[in-house]
TORKESE-8858 format. One line per 5 residues: number of its first residue (from 1); their letters; for each residue x, y, z of N, C-alpha, C, O. Coordinates in steps of 0.2 Angstrom, whole numbers, plus 2048, in hexadecimal, padded with zeros to 3 digits. Atoms other than C-alpha are relative to their C-alpha. Layout:
REM TORKESE-8858
NUM) A) X Y Z X Y Z X Y Z X Y Z ~ ...;
This chain:
REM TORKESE-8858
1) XXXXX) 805 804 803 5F6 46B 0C9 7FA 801 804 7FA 800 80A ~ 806 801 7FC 5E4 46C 0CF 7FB 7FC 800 7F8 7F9 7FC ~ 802 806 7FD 5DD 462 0D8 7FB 7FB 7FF 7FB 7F6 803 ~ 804 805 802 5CF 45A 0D0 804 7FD 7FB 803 7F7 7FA ~ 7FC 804 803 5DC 455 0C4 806 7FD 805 809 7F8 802;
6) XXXXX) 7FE 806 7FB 5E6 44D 0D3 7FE 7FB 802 801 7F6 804 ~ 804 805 7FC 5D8 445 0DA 7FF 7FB 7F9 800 7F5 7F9 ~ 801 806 806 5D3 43D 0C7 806 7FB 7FF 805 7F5 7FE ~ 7FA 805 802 5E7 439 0C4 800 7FB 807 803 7F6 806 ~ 7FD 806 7FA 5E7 42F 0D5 7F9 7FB 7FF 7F9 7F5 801;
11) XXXXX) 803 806 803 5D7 426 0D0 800 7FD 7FB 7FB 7F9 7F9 ~ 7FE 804 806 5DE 420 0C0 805 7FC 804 804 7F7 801 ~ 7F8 803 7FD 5EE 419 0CA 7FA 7FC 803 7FB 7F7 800 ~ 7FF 805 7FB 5E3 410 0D8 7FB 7FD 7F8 7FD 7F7 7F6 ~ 801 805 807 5D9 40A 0C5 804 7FC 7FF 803 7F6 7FE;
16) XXXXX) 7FB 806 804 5E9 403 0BF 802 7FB 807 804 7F5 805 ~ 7FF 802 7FE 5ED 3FE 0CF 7FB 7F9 804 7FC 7F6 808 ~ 805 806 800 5DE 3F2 0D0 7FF 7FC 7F9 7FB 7F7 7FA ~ 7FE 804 807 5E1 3EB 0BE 807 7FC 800 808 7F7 7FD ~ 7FA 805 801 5F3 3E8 0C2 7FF 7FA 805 804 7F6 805;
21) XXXXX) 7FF 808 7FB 5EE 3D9 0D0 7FE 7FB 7FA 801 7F6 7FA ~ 7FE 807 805 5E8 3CF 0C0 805 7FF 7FC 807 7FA 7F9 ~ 7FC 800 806 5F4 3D3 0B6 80B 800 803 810 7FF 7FF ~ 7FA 802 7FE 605 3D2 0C2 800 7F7 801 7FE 7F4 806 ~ 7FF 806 7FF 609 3BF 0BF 806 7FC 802 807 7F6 803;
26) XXXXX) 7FA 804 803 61B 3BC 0BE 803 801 80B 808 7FF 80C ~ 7FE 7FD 7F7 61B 3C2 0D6 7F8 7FF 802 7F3 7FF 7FF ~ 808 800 7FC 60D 3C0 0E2 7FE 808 804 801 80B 809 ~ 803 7FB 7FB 605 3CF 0EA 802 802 809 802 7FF 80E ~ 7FE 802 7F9 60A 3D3 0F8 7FB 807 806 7FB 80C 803;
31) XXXXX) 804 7FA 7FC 5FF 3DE 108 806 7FF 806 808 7FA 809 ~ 7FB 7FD 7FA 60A 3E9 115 7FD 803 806 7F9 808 805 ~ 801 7FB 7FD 607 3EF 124 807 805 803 80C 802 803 ~ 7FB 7FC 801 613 400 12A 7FE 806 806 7F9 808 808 ~ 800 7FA 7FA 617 40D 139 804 804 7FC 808 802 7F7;
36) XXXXX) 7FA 7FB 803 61F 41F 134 7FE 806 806 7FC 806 80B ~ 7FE 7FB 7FB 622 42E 139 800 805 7FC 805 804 7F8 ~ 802 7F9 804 61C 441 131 805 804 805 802 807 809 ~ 7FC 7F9 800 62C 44C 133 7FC 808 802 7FC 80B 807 ~ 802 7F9 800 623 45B 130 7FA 803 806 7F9 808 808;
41) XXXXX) 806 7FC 7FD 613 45A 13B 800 7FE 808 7FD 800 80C ~ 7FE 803 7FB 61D 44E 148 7FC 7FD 803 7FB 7FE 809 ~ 804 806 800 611 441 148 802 7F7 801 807 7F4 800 ~ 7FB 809 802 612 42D 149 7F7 7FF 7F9 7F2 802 7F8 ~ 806 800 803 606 426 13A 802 7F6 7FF 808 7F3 7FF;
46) XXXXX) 800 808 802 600 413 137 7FD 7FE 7FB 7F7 7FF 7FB ~ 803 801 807 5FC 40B 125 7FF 7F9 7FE 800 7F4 802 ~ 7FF 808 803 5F9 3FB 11B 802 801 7F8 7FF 807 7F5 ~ 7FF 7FF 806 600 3FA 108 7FE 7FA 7FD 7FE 7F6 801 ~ 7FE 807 807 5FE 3ED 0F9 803 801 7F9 802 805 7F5;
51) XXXXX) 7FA 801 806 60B 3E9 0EE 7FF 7FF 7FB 7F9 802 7FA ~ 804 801 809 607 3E6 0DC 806 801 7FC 806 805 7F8 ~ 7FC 802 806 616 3E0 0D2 7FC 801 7F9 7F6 801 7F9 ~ 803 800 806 614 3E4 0C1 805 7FF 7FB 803 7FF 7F5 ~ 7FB 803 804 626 3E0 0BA 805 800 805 804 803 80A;
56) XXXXX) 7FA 802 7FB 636 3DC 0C3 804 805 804 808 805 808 ~ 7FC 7FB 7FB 639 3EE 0C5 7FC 805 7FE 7FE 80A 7FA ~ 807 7FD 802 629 3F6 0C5 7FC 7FC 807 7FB 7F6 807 ~ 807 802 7FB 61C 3F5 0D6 7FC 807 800 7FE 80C 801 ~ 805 7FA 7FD 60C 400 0D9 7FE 7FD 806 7FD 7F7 807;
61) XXXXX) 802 801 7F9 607 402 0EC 7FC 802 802 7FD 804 807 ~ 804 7FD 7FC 5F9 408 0F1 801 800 808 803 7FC 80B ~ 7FF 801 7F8 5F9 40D 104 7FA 803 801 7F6 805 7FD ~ 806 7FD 7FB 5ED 413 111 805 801 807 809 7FD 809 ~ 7FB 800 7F9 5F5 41C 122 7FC 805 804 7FA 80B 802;
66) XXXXX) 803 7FD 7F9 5ED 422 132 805 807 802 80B 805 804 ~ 7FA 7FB 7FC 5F7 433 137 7FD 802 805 7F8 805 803 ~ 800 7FE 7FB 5F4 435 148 7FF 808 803 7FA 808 807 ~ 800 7F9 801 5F6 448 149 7FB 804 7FD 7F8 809 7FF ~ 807 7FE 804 5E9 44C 13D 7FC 7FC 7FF 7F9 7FC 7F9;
71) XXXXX) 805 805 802 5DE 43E 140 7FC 7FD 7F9 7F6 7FB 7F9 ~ 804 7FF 806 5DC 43C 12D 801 7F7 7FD 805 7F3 800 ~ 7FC 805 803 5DF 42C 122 804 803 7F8 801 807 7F3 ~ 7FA 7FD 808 5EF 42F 112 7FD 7FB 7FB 7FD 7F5 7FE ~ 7FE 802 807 5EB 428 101 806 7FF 7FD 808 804 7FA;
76) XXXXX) 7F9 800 805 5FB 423 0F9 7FE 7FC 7FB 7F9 7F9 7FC ~ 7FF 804 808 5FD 41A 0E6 808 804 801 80B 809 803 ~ 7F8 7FF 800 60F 41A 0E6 804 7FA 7FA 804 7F4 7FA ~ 7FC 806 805 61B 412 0D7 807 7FE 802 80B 802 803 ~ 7F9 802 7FD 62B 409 0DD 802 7FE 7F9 7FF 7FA 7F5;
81) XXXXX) 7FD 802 804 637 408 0D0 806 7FC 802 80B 800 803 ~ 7FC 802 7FE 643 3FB 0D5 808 7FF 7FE 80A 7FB 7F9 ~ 7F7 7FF 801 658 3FD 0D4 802 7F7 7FF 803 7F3 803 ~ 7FD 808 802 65E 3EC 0C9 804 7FD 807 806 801 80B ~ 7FC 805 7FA 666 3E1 0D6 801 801 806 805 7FE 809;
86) XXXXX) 7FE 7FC 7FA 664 3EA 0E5 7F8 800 805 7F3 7FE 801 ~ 805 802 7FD 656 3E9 0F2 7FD 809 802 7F8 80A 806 ~ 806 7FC 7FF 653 3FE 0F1 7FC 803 7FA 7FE 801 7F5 ~ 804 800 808 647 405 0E5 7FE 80B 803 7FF 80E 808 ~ 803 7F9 802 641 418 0E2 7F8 7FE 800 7F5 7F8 7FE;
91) XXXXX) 808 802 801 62D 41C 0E4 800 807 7FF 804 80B 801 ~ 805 7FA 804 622 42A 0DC 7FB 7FF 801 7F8 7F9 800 ~ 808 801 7FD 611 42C 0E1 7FC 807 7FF 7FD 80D 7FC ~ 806 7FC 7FF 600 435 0E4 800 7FF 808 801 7F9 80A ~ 804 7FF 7FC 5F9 439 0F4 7FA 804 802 7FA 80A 800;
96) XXXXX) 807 7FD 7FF 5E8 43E 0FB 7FE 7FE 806 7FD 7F9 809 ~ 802 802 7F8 5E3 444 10B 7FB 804 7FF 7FA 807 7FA ~ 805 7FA 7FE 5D6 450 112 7FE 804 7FA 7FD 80A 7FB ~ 804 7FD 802 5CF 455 103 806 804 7FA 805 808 7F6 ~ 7F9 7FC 803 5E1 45A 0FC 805 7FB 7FD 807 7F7 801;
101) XXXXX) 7FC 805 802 5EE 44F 0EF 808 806 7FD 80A 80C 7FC ~ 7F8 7FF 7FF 601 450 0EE 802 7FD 7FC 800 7F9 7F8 ~ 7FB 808 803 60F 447 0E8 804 7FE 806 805 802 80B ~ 7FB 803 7FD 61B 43C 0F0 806 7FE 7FC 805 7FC 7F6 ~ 7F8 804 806 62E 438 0EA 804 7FD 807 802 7FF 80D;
106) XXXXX) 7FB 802 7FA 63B 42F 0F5 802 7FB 7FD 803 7FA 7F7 ~ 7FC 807 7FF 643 41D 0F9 800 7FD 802 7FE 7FE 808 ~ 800 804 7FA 645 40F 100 803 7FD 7FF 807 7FE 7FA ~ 7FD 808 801 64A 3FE 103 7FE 7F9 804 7FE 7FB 80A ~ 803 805 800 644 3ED 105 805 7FC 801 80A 7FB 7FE;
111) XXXXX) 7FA 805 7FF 64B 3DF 10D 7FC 7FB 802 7F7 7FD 805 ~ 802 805 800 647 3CC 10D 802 7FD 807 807 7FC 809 ~ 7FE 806 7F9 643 3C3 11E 7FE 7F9 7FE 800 7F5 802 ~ 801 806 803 63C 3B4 115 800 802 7F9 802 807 7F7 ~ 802 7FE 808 636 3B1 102 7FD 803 801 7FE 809 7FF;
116) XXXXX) 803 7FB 802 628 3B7 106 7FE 808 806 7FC 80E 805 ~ 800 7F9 7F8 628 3C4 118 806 804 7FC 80B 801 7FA ~ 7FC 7FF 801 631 3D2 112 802 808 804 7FC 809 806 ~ 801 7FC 7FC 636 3E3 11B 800 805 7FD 804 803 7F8 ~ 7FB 7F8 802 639 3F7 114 7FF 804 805 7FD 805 80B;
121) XXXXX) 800 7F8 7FC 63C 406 118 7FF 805 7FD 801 804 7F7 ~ 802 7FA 804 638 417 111 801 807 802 7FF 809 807 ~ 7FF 7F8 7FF 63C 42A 110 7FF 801 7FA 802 800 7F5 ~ 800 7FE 806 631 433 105 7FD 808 802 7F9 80A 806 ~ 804 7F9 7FF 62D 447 104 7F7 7FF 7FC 7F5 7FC 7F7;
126) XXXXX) 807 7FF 803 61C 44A 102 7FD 808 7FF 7FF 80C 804 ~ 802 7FD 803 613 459 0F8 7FA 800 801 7F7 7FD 7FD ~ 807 800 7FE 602 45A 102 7FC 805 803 7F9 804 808 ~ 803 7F9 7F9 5FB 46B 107 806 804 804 808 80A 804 ~ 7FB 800 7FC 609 46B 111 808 7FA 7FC 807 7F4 7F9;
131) XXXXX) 7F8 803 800 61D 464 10E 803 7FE 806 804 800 80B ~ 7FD 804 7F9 624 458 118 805 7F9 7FE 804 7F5 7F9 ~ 7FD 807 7FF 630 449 11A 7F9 7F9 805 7F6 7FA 80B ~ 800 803 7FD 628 438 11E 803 7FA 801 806 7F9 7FB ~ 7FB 804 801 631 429 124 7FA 7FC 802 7F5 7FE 805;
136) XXXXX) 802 805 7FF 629 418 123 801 7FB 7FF 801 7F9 7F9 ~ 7FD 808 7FE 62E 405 129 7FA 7FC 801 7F5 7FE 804 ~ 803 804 800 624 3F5 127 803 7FC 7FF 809 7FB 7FE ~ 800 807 801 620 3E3 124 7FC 7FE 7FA 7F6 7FE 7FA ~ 803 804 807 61B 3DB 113 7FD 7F8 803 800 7F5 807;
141) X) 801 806 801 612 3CC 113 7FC 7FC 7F9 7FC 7F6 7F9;
């Protein structure tokens, strides 16, 4: 895919994902912040997400992450599809960094420490210039 068609598909995605806050009503929004860790470049990286319900088994994410190593900040739009009755879900995304986008695939899981505080965790390969695992844990609020 070339990359001015990566760079447009991931500003249609942060478009939808600025349409889905009127339009997610049936959950509230929720904003994360998150520590991980870049497998490949053996880095630490630091982020913030927001959550964006959009059906009971449907969220879009956007993120922002500090990696350390390359002093850069990551773009993510990422889609969690959530596993019925279960607290892990599947994500699919875009990322964009340095002038370069990718994709991401992987997994997670999300656990409730109140209704609304809630925690995950994450392992996703990333497709950005470079291939790599990253792992990422946080806090919902």
């Amino acid at each position: 895919m070339k990359k001015s068609k990566s760079v447009a598909a991931l500003l249609v995605l942060c478009t939808l994902t600025l349409l889905g806050t009127s339009t997610a009503t049936y959950a509230e929004n929720q904003f994360g912040i998150s520590g991980g860790y870049n497998f490949k470049r053996e880095s630490s990286m630091i982020g913030a997400r927001y959550v964006i319900p959009v059906n009971p088994k449907f969220k879009i994410v956007p993120a922002l992450a500090l990696d350390f190593e390359i002093d850069e900040i990551v773009l993510d739009v990422d889609a969690h599809i959530i596993n019925s009755g279960s607290s892990f879900y599947f994500l699919a995304g875009l990322n964009y960094a340095n002038d370069d986008a990718g994709l991401n695939l992987g997994a997670g899981l999300q656990v409730d420490f109140t209704q609304k505080t809630k925690g995950f965790l994450e392992l996703k390969y990333v497709s950005l210039g470079w291939d790599g695992m990253i792992f990422q844990g946080g806090v919902l609020f």
